[in-house]
C-alpha positions as CSV (number, residue, x, y, z in Angstrom):
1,X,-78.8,24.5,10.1
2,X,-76.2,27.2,8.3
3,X,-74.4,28.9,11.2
4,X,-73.1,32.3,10.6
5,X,-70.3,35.0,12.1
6,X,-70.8,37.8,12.4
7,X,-67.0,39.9,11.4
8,X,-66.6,42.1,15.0
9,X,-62.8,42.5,14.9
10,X,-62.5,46.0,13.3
11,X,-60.5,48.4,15.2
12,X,-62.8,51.4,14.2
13,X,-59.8,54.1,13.5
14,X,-62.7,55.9,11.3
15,X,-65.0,56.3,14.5
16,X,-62.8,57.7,17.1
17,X,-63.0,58.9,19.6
18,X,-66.5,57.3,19.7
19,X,-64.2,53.8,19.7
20,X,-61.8,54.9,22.0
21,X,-63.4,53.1,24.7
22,X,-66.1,50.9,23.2
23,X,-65.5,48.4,20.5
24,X,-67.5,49.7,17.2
25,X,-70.1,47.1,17.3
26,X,-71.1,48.2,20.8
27,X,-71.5,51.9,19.3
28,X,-75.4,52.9,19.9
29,X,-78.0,53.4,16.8
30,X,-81.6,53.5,17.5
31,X,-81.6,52.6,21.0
32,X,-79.5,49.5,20.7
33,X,-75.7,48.2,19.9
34,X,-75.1,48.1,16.2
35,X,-74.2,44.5,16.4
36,X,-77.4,44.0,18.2
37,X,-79.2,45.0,15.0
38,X,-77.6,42.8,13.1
39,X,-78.1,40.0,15.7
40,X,-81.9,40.7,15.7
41,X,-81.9,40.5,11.9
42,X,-80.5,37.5,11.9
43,X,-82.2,35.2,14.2
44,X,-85.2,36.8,12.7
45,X,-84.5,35.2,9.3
46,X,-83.9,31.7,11.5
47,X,-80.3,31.7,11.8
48,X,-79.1,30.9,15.4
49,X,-75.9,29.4,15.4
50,X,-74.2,32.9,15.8
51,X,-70.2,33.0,15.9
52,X,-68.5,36.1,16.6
53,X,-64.8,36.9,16.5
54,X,-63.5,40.1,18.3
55,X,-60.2,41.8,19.0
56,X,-59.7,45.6,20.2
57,X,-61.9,45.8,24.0
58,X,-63.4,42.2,23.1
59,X,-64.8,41.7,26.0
60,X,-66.8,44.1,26.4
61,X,-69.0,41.8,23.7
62,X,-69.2,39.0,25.3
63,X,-70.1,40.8,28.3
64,X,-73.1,42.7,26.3
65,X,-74.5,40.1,24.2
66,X,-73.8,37.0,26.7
67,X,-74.2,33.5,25.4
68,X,-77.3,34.8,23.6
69,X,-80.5,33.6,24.9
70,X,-82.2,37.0,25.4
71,X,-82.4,37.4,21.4
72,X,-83.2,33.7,20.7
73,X,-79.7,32.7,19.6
74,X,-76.8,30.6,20.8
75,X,-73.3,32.3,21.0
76,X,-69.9,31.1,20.5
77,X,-66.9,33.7,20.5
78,X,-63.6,33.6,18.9
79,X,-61.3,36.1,20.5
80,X,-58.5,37.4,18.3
81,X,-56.1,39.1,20.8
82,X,-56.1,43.1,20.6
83,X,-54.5,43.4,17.4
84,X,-56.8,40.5,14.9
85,X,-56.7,38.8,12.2
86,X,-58.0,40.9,9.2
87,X,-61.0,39.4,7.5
88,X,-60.2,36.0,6.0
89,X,-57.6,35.7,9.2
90,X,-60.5,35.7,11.1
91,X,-63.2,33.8,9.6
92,X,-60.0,30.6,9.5
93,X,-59.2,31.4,13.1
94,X,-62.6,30.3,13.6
95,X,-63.5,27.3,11.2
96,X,-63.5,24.7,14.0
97,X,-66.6,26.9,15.5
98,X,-68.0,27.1,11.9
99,X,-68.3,23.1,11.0
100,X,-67.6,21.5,7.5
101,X,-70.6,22.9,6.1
102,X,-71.3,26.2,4.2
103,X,-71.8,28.9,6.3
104,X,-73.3,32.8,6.4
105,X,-70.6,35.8,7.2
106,X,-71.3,39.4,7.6
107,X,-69.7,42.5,8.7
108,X,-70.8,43.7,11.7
109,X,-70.4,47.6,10.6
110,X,-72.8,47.1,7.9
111,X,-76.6,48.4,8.1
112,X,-79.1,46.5,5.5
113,X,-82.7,45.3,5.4
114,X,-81.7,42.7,3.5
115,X,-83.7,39.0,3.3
116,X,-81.2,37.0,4.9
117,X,-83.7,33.7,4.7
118,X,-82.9,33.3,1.3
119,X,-79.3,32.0,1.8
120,X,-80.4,29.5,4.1
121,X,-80.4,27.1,0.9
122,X,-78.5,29.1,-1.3
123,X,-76.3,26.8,-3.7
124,X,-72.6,27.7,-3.4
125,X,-69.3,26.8,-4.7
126,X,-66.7,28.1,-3.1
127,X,-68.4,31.3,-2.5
128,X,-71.4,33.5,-2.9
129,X,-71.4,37.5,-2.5
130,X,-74.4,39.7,-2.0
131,X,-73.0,43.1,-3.9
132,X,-74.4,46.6,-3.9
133,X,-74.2,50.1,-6.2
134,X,-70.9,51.7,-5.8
135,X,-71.3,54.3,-2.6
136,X,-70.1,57.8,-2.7
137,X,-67.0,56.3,-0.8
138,X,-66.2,53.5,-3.1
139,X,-66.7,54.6,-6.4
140,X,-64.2,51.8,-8.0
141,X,-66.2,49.2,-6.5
142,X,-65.0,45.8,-6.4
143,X,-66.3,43.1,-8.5
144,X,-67.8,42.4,-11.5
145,X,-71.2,40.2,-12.2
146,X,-71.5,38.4,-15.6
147,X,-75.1,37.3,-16.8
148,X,-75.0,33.7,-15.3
149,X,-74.3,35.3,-11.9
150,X,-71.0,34.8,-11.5
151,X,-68.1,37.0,-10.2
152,X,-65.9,38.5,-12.2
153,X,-62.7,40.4,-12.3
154,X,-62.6,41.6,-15.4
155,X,-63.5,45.5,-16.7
156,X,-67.0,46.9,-17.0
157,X,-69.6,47.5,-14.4
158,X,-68.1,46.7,-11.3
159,X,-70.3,46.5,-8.2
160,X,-69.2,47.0,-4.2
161,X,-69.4,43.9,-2.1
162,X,-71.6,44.5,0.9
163,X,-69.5,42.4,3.4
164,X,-72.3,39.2,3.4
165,X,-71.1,36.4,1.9
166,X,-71.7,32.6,2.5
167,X,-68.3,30.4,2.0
168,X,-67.6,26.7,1.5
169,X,-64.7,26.0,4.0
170,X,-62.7,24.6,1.0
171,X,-62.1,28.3,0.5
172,X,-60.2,28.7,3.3
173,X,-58.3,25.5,2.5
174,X,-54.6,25.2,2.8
175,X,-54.1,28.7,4.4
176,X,-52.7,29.0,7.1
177,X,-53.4,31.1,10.8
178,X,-52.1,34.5,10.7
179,X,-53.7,37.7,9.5
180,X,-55.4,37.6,6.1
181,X,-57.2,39.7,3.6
182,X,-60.5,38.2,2.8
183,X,-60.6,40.4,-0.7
184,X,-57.5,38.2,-2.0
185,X,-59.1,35.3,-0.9
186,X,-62.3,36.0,-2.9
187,X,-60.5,36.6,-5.8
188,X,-58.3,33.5,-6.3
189,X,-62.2,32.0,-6.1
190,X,-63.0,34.3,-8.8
191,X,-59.8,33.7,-10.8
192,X,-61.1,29.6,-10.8
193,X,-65.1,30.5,-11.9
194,X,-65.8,28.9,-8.1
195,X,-67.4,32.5,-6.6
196,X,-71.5,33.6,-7.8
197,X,-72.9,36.4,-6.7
198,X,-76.3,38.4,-6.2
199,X,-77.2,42.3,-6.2
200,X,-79.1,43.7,-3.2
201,X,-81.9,46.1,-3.8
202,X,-83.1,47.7,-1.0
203,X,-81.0,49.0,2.2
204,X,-77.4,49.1,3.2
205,X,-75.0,51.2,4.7
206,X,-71.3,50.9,5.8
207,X,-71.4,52.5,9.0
208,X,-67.5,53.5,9.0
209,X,-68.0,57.2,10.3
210,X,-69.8,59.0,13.2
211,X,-71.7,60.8,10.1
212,X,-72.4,58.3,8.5
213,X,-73.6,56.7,12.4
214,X,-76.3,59.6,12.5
215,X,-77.8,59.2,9.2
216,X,-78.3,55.4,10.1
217,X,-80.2,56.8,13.4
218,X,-82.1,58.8,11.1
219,X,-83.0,55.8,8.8
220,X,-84.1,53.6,11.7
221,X,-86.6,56.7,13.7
222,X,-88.0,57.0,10.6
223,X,-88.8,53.3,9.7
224,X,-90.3,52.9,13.2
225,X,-93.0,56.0,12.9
């Protein structure tokens, strides 16, 4: 069974003061935690094995979400300290929680109704990215994707990556513990033709501001009348 981990680190400078005092994932949409939506999502489309790293008021996670057995999942945590890791710092801090196999990682500040099931057997390289049209805040975007579904970092259409990825451990090999970028990461992958990628059509959102925060609470009310 793919496990996944869910990326809970994030000091959420963009939110304050909403994250003065409660770690971003914990921030309430909808009636519950944003990383509970995520959480629900997931077991949902059969994935269980749930890791989740966390720095900045850390434990107030583990202390919400618990080993996981009220949502159906199993829960490991790997705490970072107060300051993290960055992305790709985190996700090595926490191989030996993630096994030798391929596994699923996505932000936990992103909002999607994306099919998750469809990576449990996904083929994969060294890595495979789930990309979305450029938002109003990230106009540049970030990669490229060539007819044969491969990354690319070459000019042309460039598409935003929507922080859910699944990664062969191998590319995380050699690096050592310490903070990280995961974006340099991904593209030596692309730089050796090892990284493939997919476009998401339906719903996502970065949920970096309070604004942006109340539209997702207007997105969810609205799917559930």
């Amino acid at each position: 069974m793919m496990k996944v981990m869910i990326l809970a680190a994030g000091r959420g400078e963009r939110m304050r003061p909403l994250t003065d005092h409660t770690p971003k994932p914990l921030l309430q949409v909808a009636g519950k935690a944003i990383i509970e939506h995520t959480l629900l999502q997931l077991v949902n489309a059969g994935f269980t094995e749930i890791v989740i790293n966390h720095a900045y008021l850390g434990q107030q996670i583990e202390e919400h979400l618990g080993q996981g057995d009220r949502y159906g999942a199993h829960i490991c945590y790997s705490p970072e300290g107060e300051l993290g890791l960055e992305t790709a710092g985190g996700i090595i801090h926490a191989l030996p929680l993630l096994g030798n196999e391929p596994f699923l990682v996505v932000n936990g500040d992103i909002a999607t109704d994306f099919p998750f099931a469809v990576l449990h057997h996904q083929p994969v390289n060294l890595a495979h990215l789930v990309l979305v049209d450029n938002p109003e805040h990230h106009t540049a975007g970030d990669f490229g994707l060539d007819a044969k579904g491969q990354l690319t970092l070459t000019s042309g259409e460039t598409f935003t990556f929507s922080g859910i990825g699944v990664y062969h451990p191998d590319l995380f090999k050699n690096r050592p513990l310490g903070p990280c970028k995961l974006g340099e990461v991904i593209r030596e992958g692309i730089r050796q033709q090892r990284v493939s990628g997919q476009k998401l059509k339906g719903f996502w959102m970065d949920i970096g501001t309070p604004e942006r925060l109340n539209q997702l609470h207007k997105y969810y009310t609205q799917q559930s009348i």
